[in-house]
C-alpha positions as CSV (number, residue, x, y, z in Angstrom):
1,X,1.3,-40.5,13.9
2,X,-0.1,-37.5,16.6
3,X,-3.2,-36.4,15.4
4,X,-3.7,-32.5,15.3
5,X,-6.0,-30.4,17.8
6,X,-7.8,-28.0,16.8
7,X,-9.0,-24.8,18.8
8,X,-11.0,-21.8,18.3
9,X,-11.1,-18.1,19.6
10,X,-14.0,-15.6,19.1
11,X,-12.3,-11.9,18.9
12,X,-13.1,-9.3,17.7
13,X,-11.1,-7.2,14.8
14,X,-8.8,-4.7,16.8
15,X,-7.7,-8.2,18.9
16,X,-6.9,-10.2,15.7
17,X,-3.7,-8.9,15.1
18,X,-2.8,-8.9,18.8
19,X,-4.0,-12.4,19.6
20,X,-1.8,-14.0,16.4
21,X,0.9,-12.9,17.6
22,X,0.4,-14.5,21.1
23,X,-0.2,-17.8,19.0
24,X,2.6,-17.7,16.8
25,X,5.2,-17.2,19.9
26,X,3.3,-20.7,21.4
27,X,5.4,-22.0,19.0
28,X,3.5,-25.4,18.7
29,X,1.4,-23.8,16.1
30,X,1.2,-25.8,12.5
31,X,-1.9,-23.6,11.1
32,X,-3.9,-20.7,11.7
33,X,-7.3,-19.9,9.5
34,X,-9.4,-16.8,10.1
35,X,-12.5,-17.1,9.4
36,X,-15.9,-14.5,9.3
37,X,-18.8,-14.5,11.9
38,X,-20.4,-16.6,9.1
39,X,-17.3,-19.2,9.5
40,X,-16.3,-18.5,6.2
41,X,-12.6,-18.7,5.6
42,X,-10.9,-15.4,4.9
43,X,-6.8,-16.6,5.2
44,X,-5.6,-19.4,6.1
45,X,-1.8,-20.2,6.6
46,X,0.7,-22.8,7.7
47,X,3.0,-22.2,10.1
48,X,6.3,-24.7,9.7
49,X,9.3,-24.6,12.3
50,X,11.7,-21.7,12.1
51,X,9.2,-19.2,10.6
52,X,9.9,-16.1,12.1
53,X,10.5,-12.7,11.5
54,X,10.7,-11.1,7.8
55,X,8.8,-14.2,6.9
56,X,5.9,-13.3,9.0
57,X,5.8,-9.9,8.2
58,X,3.5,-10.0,5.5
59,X,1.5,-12.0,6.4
60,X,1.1,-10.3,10.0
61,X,0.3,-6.6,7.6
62,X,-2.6,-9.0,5.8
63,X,-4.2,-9.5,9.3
64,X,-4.0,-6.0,9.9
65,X,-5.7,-5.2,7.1
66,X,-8.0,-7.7,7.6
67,X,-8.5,-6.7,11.2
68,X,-9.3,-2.9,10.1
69,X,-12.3,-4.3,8.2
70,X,-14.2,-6.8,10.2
71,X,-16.0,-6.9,13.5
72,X,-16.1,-10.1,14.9
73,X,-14.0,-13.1,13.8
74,X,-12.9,-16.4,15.1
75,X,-9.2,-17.7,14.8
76,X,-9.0,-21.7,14.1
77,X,-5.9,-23.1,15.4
78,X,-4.2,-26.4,14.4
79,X,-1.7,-27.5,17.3
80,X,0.5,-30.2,16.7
């Protein structure tokens, strides 16, 4: 069994959208979790293979929105 790795990225809001994207098309992605410059966990969602498109779309709007109200975040990646 491979164990995950895990990452993390400081951005700040009017990157967060930008900078998901750029993960998801990695393609080796199994979850992302945004969290608050506190670390608190505002989303978190699994990415399975074969996710794409209308799928995403919502959930890519909810990081929009979340991304027009905060400063400074950091994305937590789970690689497989």
């Amino acid at each position: 069994m491979t164990r995950a790795k895990k990452e993390e990225f400081k951005v700040n809001g009017e990157n967060l959208l930008k900078k998901v994207k750029e993960l998801i098309k990695e393609g080796n992605i199994r979850k992302i979790t945004i969290k608050d410059k506190k670390g608190k966990d505002l989303v978190s969602f699994p990415l399975t293979i074969g996710v794409v498109g209308a799928v995403l779309a919502p959930v890519l709007a909810a990081i929009g929105a979340i991304a027009a109200l905060i400063g400074e975040c950091t994305i937590s990646v789970e690689r497989e």
